[in-house]
N, C-alpha and C positions, 0 to 999 in steps of 0.2 A: 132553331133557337130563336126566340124571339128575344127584341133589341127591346130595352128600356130606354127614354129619353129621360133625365129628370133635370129640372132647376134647383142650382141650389145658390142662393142668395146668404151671403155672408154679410151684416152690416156692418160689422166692427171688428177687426182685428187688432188685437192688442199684443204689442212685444215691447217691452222692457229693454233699454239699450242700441237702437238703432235708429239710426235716423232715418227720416220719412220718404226720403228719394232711391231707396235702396233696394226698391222692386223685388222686395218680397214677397207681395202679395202675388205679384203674376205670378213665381217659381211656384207658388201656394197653391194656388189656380191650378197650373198643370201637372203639380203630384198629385193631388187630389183627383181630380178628371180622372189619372191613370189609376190610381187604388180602386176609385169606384167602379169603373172599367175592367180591371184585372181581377179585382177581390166580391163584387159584389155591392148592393146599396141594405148599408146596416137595418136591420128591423126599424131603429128607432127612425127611420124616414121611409120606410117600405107601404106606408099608408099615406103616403101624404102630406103628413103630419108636420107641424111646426117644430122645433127644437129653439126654445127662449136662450138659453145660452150653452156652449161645452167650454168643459173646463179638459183643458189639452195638458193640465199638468208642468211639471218644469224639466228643461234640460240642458242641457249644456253645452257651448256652440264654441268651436276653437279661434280664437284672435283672426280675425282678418280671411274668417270663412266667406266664400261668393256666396252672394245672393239665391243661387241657384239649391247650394247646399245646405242651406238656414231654412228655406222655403221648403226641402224635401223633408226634414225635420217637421219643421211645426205642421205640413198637412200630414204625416204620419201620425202625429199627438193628436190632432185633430179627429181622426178618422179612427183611433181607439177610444175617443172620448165619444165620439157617435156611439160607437158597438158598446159601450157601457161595459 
């Protein structure tokens, strides 16, 4: 099997309702890493290719969830707004 390496540069994450010290992006980071790893890298970046923005959609996060489990959410949303 041959291993794909790929960069993926996120420049703006946007969430609604949290403040900025809440390291979400890391949790984001490492769901992400593993979906790409476990599920595959969507067409829409399988060339290369840039993606200007994804729209990950809205959901719903329970009062006083960890960082860890907000973070596995939105790169979930994320990662279906890839696959289109």
């Amino acid at each position: 099997m041959m291993t794909k390496n790929i960069e993926l540069h996120i420049e703006e994450l946007v969430l609604h309702g949290f403040a900025h010290g809440d390291r979400i992006g890391e949790a984001v980071e490492q769901e992400l890493s593993r979906l790409l790893a476990d599920r595959g890298v969507p067409q829409s970046l399988e060339r290369g290719g840039e993606v200007a923005r994804v729209d990950g959609g809205a959901f719903e996060v329970a009062a006083g969830s960890r960082a860890e489990v907000v973070g596995a959410q939105v790169a979930k949303a994320v990662y279906g707004g890839l696959r289109g």
